[in-house]
VOBA-1610 file (N, C-alpha, C; in pm, whole numbers, padded with zeros to 5 digits, always signed):
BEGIN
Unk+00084-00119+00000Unk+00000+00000+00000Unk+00088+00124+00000Unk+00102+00208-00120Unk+00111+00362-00104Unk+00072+00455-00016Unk+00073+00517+00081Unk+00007+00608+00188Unk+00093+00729+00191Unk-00013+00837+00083Unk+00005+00953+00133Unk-00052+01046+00244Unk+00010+01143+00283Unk-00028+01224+00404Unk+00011+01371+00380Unk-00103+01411+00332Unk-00107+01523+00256Unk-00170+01686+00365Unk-00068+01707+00428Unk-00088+01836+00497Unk-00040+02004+00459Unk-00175+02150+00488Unk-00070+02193+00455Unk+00080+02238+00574Unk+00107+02365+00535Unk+00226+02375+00680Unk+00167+02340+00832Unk+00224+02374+00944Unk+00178+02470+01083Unk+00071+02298+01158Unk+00012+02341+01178Unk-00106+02281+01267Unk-00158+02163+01183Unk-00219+02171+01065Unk-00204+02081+00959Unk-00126+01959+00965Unk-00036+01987+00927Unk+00035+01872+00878Unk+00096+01828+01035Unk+00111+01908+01172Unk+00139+01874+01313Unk+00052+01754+01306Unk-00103+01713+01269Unk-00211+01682+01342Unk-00173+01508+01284Unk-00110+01537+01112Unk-00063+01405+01052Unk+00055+01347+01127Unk+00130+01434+01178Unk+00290+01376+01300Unk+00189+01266+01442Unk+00095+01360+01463Unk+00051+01326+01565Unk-00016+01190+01563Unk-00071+01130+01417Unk-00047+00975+01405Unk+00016+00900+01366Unk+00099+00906+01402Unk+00245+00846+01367Unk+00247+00668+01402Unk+00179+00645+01514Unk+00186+00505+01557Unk+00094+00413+01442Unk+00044+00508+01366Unk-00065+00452+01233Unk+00035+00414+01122Unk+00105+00532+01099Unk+00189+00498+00987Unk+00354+00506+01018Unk+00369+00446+01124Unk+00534+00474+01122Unk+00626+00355+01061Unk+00531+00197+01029Unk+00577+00134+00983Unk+00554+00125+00840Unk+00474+00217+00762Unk+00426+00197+00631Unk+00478+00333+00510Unk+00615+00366+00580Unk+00718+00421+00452Unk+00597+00551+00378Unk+00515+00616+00460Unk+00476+00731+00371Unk+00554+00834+00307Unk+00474+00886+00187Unk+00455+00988+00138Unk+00422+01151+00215Unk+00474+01241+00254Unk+00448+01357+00328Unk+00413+01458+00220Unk+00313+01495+00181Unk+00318+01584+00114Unk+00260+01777+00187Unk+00312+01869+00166Unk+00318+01975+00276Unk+00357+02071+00176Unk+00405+02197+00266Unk+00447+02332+00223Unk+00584+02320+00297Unk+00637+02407+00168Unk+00742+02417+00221Unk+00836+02526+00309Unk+00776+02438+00429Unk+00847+02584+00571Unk+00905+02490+00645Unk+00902+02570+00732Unk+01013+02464+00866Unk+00969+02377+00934Unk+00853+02346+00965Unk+00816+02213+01012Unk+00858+02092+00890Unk+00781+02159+00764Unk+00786+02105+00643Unk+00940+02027+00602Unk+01017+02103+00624Unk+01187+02073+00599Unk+01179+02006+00714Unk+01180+02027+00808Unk+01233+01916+00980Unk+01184+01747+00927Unk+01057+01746+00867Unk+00986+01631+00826Unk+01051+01563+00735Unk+01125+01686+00602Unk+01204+01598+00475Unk+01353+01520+00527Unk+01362+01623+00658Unk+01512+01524+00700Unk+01470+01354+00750Unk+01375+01322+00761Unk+01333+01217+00798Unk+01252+01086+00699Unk+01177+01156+00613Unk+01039+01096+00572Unk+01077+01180+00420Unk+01010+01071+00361Unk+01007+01107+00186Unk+00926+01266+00201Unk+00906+01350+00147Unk+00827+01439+00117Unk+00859+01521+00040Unk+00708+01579-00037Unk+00676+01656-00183Unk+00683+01785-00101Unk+00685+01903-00164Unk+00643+01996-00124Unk+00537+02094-00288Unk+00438+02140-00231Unk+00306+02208-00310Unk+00322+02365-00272Unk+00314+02464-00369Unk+00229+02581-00275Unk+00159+02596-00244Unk+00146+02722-00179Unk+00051+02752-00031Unk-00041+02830-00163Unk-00132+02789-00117Unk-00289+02832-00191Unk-00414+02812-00053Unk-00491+02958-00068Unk-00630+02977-00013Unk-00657+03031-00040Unk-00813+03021-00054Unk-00929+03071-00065Unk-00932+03247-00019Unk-00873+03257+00118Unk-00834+03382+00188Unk-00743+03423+00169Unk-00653+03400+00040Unk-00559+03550-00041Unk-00647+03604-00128Unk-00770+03555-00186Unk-00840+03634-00217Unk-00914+03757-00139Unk-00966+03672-00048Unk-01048+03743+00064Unk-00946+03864+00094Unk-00836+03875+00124Unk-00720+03956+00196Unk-00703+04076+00050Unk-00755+04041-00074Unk-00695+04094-00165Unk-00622+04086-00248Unk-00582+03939-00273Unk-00507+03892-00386Unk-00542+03796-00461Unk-00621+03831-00536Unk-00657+03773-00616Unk-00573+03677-00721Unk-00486+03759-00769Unk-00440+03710-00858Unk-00302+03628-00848Unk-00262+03669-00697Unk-00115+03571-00609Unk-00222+03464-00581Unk-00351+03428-00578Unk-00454+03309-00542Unk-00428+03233-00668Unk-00494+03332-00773Unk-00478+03203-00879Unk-00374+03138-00984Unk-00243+03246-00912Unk-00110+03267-00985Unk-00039+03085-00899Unk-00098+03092-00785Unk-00053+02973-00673Unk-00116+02829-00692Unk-00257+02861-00727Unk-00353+02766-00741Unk-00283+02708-00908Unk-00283+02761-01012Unk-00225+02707-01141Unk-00071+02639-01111Unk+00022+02674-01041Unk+00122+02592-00994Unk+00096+02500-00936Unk+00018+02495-00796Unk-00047+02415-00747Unk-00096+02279-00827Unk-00182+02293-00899Unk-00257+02215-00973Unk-00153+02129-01026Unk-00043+02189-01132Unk+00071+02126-01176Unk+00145+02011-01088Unk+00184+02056-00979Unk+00259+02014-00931Unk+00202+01921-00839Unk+00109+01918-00825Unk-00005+01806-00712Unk-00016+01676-00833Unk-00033+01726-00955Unk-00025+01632-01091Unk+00065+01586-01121Unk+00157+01596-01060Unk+00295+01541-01087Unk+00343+01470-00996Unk+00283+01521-00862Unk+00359+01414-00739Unk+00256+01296-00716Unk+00110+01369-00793Unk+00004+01197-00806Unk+00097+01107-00890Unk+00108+01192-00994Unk+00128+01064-01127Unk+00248+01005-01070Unk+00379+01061-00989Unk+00459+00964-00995Unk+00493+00914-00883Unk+00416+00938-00797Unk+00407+00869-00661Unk+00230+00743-00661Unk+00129+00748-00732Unk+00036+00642-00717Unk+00013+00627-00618Unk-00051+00706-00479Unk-00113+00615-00437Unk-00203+00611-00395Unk-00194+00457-00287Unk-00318+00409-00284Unk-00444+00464-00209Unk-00362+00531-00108Unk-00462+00594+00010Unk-00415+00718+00037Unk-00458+00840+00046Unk-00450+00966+00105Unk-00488+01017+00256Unk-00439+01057+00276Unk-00495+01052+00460Unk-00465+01224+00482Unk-00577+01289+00494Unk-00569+01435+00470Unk-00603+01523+00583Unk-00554+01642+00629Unk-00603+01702+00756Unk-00632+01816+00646Unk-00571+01873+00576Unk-00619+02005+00524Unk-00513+02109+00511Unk-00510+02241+00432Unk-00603+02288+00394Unk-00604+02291+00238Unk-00608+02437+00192Unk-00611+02430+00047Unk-00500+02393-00045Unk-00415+02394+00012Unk-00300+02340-00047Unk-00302+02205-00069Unk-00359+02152-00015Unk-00353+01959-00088Unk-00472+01927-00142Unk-00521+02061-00164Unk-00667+02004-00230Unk-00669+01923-00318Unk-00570+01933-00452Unk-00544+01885-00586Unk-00480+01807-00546Unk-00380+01797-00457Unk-00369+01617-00447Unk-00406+01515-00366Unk-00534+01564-00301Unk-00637+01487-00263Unk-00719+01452-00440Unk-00765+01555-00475Unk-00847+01545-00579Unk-00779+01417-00684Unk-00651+01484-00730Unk-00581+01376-00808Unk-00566+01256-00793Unk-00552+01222-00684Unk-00564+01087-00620Unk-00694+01023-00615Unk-00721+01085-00557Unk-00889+01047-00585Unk-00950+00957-00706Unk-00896+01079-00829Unk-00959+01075-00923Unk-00858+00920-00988Unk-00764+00850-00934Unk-00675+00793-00997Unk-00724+00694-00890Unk-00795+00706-00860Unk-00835+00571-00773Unk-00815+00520-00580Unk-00752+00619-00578Unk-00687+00637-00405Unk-00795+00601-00345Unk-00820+00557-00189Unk-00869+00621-00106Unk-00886+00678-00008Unk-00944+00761+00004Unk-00914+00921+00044Unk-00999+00932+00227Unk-00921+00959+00301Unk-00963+00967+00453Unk-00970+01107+00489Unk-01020+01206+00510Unk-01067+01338+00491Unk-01066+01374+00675Unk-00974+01439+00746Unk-00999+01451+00870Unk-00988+01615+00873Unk-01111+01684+00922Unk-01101+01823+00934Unk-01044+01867+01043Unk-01002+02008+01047Unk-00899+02039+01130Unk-00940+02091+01259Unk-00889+01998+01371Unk-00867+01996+01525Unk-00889+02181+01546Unk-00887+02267+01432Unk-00867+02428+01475Unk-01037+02452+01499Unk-01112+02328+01435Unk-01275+02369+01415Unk-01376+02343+01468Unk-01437+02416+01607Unk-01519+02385+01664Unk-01623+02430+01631Unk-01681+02546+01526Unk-01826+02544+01553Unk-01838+02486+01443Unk-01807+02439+01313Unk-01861+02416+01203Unk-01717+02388+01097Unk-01788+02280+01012Unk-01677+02242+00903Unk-01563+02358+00870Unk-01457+02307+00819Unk-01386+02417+00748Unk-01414+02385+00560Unk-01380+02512+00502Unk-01414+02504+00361Unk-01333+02412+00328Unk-01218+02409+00314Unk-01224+02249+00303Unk-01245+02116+00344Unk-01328+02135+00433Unk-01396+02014+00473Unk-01521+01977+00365Unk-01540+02083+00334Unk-01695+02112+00243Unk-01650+02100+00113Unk-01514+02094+00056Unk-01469+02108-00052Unk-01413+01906-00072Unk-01353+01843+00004Unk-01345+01755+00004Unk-01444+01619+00053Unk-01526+01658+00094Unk-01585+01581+00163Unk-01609+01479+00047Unk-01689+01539-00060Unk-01735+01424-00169Unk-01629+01384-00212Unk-01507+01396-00236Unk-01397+01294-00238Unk-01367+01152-00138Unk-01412+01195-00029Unk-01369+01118+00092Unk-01455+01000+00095Unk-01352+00881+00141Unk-01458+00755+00152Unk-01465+00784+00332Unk-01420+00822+00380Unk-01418+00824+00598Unk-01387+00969+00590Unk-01500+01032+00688Unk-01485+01160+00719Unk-01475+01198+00891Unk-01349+01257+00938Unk-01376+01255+01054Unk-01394+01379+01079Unk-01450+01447+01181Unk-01447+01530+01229Unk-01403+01551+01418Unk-01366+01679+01441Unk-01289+01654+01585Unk-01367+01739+01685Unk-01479+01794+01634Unk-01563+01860+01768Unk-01738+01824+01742Unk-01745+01829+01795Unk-01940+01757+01799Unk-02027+01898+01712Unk-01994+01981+01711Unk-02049+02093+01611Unk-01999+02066+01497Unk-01910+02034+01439Unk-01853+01976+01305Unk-01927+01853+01270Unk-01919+01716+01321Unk-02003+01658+01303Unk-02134+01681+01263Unk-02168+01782+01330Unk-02297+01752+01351Unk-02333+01807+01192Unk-02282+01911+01158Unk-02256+01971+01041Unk-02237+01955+00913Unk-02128+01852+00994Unk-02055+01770+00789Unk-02095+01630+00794Unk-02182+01639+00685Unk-02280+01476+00625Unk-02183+01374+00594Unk-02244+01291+00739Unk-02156+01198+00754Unk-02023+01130+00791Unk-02019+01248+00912Unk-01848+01287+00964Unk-01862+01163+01079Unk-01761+01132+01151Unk-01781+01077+01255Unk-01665+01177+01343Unk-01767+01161+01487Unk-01616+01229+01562Unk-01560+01175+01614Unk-01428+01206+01647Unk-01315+01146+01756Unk-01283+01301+01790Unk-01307+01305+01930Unk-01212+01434+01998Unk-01110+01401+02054Unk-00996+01481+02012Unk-00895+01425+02063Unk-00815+01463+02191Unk-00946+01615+02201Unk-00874+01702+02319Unk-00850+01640+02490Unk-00761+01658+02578Unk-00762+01598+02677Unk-00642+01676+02763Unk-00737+01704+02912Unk-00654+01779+03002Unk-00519+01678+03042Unk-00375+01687+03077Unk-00267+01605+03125Unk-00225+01751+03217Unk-00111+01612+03294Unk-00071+01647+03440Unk+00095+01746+03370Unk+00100+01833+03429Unk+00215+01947+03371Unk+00333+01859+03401Unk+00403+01873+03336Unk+00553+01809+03330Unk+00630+01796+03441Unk+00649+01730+03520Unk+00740+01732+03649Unk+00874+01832+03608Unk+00919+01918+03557Unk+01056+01977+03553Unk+01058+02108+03600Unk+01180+02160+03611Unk+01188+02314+03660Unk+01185+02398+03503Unk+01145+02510+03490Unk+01119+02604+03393Unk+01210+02707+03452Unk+01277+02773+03333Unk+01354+02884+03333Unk+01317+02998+03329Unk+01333+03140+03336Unk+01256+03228+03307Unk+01288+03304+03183Unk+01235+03203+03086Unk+01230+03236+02986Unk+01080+03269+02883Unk+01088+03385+02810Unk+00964+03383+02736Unk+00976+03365+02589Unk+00909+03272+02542Unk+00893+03242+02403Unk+00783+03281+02318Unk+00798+03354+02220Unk+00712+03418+02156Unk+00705+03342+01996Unk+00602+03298+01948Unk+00604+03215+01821Unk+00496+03285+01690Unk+00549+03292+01614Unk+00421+03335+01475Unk+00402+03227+01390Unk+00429+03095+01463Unk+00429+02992+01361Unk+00451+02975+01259Unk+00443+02867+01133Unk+00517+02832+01016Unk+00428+02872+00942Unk+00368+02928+00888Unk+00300+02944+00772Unk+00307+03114+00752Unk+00259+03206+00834Unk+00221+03357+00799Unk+00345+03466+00908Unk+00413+03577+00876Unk+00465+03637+00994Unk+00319+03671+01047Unk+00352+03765+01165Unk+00293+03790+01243Unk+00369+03962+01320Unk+00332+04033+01235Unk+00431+04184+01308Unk+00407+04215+01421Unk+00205+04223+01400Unk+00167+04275+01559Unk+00244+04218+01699Unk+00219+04098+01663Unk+00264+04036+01789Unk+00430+04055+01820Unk+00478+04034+01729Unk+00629+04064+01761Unk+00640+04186+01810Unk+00579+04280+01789Unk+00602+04405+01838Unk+00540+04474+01963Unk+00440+04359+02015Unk+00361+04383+02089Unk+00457+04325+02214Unk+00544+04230+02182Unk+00619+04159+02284Unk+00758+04237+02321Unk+00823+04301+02189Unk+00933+04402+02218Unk+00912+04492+02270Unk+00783+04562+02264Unk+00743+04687+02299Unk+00740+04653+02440Unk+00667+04512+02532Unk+00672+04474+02659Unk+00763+04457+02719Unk+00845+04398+02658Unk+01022+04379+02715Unk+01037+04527+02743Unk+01067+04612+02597Unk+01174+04770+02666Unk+01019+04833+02762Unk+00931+04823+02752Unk+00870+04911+02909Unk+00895+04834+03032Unk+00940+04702+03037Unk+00971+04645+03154Unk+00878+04550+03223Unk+00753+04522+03101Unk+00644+04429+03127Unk+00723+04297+03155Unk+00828+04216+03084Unk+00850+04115+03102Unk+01002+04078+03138Unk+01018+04082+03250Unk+01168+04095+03321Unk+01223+03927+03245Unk+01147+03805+03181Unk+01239+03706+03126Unk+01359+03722+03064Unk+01406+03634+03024Unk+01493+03653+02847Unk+01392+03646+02807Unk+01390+03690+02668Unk+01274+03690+02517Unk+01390+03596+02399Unk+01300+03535+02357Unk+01324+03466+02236Unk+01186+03466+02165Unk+01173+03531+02069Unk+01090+03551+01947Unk+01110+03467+01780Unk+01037+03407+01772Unk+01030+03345+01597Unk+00958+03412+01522Unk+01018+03495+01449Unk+00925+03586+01395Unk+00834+03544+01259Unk+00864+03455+01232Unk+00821+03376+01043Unk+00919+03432+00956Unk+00913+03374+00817Unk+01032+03405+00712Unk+00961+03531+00686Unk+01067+03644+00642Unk+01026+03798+00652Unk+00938+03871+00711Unk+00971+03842+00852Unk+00873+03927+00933Unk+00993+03993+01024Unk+00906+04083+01073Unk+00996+04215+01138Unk+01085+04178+01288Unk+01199+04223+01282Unk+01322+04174+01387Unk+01331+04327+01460Unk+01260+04339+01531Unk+01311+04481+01662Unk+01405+04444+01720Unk+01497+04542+01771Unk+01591+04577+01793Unk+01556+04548+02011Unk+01669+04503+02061Unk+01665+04483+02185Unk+01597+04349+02230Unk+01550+04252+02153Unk+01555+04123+02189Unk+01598+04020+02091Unk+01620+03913+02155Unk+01678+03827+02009Unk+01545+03725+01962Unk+01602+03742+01797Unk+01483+03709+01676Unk+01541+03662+01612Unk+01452+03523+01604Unk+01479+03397+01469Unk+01372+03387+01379Unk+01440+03356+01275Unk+01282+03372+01154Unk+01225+03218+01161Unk+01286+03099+01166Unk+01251+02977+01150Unk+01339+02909+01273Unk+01266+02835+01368Unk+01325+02723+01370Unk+01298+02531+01357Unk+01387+02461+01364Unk+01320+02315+01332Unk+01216+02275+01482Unk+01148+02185+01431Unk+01022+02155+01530Unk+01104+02094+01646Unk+01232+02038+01663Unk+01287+01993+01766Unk+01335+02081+01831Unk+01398+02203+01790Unk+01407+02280+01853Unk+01319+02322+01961Unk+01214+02393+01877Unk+01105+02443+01945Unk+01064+02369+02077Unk+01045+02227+02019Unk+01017+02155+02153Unk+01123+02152+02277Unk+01211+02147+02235Unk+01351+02158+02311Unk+01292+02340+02394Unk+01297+02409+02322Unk+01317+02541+02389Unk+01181+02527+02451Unk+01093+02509+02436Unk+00924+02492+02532Unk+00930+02388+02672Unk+01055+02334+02661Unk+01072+02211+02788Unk+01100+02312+02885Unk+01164+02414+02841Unk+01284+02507+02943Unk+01171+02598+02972Unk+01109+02719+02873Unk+01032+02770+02856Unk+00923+02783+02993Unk+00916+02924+03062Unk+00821+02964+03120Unk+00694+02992+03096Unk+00713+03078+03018Unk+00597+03156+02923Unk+00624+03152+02790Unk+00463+03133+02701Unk+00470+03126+02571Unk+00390+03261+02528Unk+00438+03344+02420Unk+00324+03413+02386Unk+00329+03370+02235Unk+00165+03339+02166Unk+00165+03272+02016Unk+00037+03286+01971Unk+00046+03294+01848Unk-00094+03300+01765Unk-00182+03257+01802Unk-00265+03229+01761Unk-00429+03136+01772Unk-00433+03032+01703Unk-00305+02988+01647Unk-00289+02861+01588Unk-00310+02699+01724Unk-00378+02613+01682Unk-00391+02513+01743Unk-00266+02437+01791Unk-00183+02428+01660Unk-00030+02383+01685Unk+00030+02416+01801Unk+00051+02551+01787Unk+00145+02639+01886Unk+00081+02648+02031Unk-00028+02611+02033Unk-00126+02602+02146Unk-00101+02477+02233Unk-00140+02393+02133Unk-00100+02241+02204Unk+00037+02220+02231Unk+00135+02247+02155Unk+00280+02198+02149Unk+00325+02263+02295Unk+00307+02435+02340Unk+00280+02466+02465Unk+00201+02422+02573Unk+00098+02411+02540Unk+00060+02328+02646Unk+00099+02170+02739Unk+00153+02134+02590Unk+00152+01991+02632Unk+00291+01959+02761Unk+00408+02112+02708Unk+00489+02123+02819Unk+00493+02214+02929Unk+00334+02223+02990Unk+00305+02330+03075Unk+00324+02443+03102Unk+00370+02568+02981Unk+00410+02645+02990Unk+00277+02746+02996Unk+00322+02850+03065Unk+00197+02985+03069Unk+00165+03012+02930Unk+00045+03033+02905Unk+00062+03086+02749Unk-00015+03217+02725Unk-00041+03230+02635Unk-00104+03397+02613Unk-00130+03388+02470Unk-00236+03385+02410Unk-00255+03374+02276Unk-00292+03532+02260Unk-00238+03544+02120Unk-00247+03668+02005Unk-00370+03611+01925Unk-00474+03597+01868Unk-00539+03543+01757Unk-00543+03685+01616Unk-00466+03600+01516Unk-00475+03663+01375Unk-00563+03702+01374Unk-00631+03834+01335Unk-00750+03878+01281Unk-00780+03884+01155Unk-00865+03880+01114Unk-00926+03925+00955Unk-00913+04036+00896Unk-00971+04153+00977Unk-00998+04247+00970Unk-00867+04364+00986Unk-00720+04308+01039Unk-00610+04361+00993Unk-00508+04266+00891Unk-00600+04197+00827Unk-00540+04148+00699Unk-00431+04030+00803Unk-00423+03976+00841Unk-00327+03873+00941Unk-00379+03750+00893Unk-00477+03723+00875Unk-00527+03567+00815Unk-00629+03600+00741Unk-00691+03444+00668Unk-00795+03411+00594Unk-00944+03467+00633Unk-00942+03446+00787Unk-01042+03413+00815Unk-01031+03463+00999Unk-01134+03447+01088Unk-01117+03443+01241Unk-01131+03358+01308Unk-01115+03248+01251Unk-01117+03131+01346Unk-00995+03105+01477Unk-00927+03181+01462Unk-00823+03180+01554Unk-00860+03231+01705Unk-00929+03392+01636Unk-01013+03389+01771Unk-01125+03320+01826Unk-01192+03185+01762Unk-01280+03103+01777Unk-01170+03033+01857Unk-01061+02975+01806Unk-01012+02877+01873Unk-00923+02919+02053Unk-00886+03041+02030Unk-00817+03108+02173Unk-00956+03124+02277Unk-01117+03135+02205Unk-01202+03198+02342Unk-01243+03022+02349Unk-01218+02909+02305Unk-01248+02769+02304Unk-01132+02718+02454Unk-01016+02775+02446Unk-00940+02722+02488Unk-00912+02813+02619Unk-00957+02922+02633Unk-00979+03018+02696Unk-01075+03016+02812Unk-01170+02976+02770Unk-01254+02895+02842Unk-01271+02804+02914Unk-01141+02711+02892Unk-01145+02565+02956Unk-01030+02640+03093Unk-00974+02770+03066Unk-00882+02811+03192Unk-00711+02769+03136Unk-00723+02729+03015Unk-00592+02670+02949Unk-00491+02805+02922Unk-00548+02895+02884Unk-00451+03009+02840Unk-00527+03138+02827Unk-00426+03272+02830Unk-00485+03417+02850Unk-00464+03473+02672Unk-00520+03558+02696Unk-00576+03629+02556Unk-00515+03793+02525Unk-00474+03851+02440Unk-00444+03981+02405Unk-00473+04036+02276Unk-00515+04116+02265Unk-00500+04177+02170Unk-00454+04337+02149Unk-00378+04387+02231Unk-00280+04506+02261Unk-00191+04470+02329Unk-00080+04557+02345Unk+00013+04579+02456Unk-00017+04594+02598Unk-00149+04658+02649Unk-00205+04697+02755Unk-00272+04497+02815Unk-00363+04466+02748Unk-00367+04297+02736Unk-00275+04210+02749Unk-00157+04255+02691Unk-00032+04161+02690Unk-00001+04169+02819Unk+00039+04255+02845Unk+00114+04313+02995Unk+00028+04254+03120Unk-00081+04252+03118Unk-00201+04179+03224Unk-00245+04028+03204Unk-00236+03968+03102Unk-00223+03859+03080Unk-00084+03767+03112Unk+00004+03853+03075Unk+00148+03799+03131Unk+00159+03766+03279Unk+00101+03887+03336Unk+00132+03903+03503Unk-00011+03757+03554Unk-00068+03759+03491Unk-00213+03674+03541Unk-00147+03496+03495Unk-00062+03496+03360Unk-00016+03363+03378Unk+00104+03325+03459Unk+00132+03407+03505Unk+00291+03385+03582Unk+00220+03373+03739Unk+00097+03395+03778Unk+00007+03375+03879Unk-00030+03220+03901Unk-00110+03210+03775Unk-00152+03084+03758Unk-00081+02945+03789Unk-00139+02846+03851Unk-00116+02729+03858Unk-00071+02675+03690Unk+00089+02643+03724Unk+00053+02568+03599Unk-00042+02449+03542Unk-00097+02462+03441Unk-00186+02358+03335Unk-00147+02283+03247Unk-00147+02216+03203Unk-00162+02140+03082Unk-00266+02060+02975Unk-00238+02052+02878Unk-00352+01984+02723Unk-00281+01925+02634Unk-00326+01818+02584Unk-00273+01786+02511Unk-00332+01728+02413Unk-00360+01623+02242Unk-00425+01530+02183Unk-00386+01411+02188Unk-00491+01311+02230Unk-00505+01198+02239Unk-00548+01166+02115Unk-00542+01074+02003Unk-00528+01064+01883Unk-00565+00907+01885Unk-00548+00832+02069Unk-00583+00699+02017Unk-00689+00603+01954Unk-00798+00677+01979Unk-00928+00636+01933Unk-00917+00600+01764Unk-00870+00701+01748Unk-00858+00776+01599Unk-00806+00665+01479Unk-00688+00660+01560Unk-00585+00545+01526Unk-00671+00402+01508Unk-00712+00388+01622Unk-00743+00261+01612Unk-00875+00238+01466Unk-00929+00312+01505Unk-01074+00356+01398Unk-01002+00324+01248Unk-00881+00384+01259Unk-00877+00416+01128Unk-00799+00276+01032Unk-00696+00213+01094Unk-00672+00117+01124Unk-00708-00042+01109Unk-00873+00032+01127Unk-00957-00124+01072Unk-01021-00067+00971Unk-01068+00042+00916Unk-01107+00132+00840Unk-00976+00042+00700Unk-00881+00047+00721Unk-00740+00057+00657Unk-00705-00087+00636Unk-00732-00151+00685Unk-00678-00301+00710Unk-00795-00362+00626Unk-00938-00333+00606Unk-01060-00335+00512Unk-01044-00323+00396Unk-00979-00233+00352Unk-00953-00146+00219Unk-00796-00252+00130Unk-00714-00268+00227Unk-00562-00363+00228Unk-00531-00442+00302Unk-00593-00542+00315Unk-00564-00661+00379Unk-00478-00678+00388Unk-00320-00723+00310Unk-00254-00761+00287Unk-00120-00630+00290Unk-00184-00526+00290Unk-00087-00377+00312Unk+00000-00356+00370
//
C-alpha cells in the first residue's frame, strides 16, 4: 500500500505527526508546504512539497497571487500523483492539498478526509470542498459533526498532568510556520523595553517578518528545537494557531494567545479567535489583543497554577486502522 499524508504547513500537517503510531511502519509519502516544520519532516520521511494556496488570499486581496498559486499548485499536485500512485490519502487540510487529494482520488486512491482539530463550531471550507472525495470523514468537535454529512467524531482534546521539571525564566514568543505575524512581535518588544517582562525573550518571527531591535529574533526554527526550547520555557506568547497552542501546552508552559484577525489582513479568516475563546474557556490560556492585554495577561499567567492539554489521537488510530486493514488486507 502507497500512503500519502497530505498536509498543509503549521497545525495541519502537526495533526498528521501526531499519528504516527498509524503509519510509522508503512514508509509514507508527506506531502506539505514548504516551511520549517515542512523541511524538519524531509530530514526524515520522503516528502513533496506544493504551494501555499487559499481561498483567503483572495479574501485579503489577492486575487491574482490566489490564482497565480492555485495554477502551480494544480501542476505540481499532478505530478507528485502521477509519480508517486497512491493508494490511500490521509488528509487534515487545507487548500494546499486540495489537488492532491483530488488527483488521487480521481486515480483511484482512497481518500480519509480529517477536518482540522482548529474547528469547533462548524466544518472548514475544506472540509466542504473535500468531503465528496472522501470515503471516511472525521471530524474533531461535535459541532462539526454535527454539520458535515456523515463525519464521525473522535475528539482528541484531553486535560494532562504538567511536566514534572523546573522552567527557566524564559519567554517564548512564536508566529508559527505558515504567515509572519508583526503585531505580535512588536507587541512583545514593545513589553520587554517598558519592563512588562523581566524574562529573556526569544521571538520566531516567520520568514520575513519584522526583527526589533533589543531582543533576540529567529525567523525559523526546526520543530525539535522548538520543543527543546518549550521544555525550558516559562511563558509562551503565540498565535491562535492550534499547533502552537497544544505543542505549549503539552509542556506546561503559561501561554497567552495573540489570535490573527481578519480584519487587519493577518489571516484568511477568524477562526483563531474562535479557537483562543475555546481554549480560553477551559482556563488553558490568556488572551491579548494590545500591549495593555499583553502586559495583564502575562502578570495573570505567571500567577496561575501551571496547566496542561494535550491530543489523544488513540481512538482515531485505532478507527482508522480497521477502516485501513478493510480497504488492504494484505498492506
Amino acid at each position: 500500500m502507497r500512503l500519502c499524508l497530505a498536509g498543509s504547513g503549521g497545525g495541519h500537517v502537526r495533526q498528521l505527526l501526531d499519528l504516527e503510531p498509524l503509519w510509522r511502519d508503512l514508509d509514507p509519502l508527506f506531502v506539505t508546504e514548504d516551511l520549517a516544520l515542512g523541511r524538519s519532516i524531509a530530514v526524515d520521511h520522503r516528502t513533496r512539497f506544493v504551494p501555499h494556496v487559499a481561498l483567503g488570499q483572495a479574501r485579503l486581496g489577492h486575487p491574482l497571487r490566489m490564482i497565480g498559486a492555485a495554477i502551480r499548485n494544480v501542476v505540481d499536485s499532478w505530478r507528485i500523483v502521477r509519480q508517486e500512485r497512491p493508494d490511500l490519502v490521509i488528509t487534515t487540510g487545507a487548500g494546499s492539498v486540495f489537488f492532491v487529494t483530488l488527483w488521487a482520488r480521481l486515480l483511484g486512491a482512497k481518500v480519509i478526509a480529517i477536518d482540522s482539530f482548529a474547528r469547533f463550531r462548524g466544518p472548514s471550507v475544506f472540509a466542504r470542498l473535500v468531503g465528496p472525495l472522501a470515503h471516511v470523514r472525521i471530524a474533531q468537535s461535535e459541532a462539526v459533526a454535527k454539520a458535515w454529512s456523515g463525519a464521525q467524531l473522535f475528539d482528541p482534546f484531553r486535560l494532562a498532568t504538567p511536566p514534572a521539571r523546573t522552567k527557566r525564566p524564559l519567554l517564548f514568543a512564536t508566529v508559527g510556520a505558515t504567515l509572519p505575524f508583526d503585531r505580535l512581535v512588536t507587541m512583545v518588544a514593545d513589553a520587554k523595553r517598558a519592563g512588562a517582562i523581566p524574562e529573556e525573550v526569544l521571538i520566531q518571527v516567520g520568514e520575513g517578518g519584522a526583527r526589533p531591535d533589543g531582543v533576540e529574533t529567529v525567523e525559523s526554527l526546526p520543530f525539535e528545537r522548538v520543543q527543546a526550547i518549550l521544555a525550558e520555557a516559562s511563558l509562551v506568547v503565540c498565535h491562535g494557531g492550534t499547533g502552537s497552542l497544544i505543542t505549549a501546552l503539552r509542556e506546561g508552559c503559561g501561554v497567552v494567545a495573540v489570535p490573527r484577525r481578519f480584519d487587519r489582513g493577518e489571516h484568511y479568516d477568524n477562526h483563531q479567535a474562535e479557537i483562543v475563546d475555546a481554549f480560553a474557556q477551559r482556563g488553558l490560556v490568556g488572551s491579548a489583543d494590545t500591549a495593555d492585554e499583553l502586559a495583564a495577561a502575562l502578570a495573570e499567567a505567571r500567577a496561575r497554577p501551571p496547566v496542561a492539554a494535550t491530543t489523544d489521537p488513540g481512538a482515531l488510530i485505532a478507527h482508522l486502522r480497521y477502516r485501513i486493514a478493510g480497504w488492504f488486507p494484505h498492506g
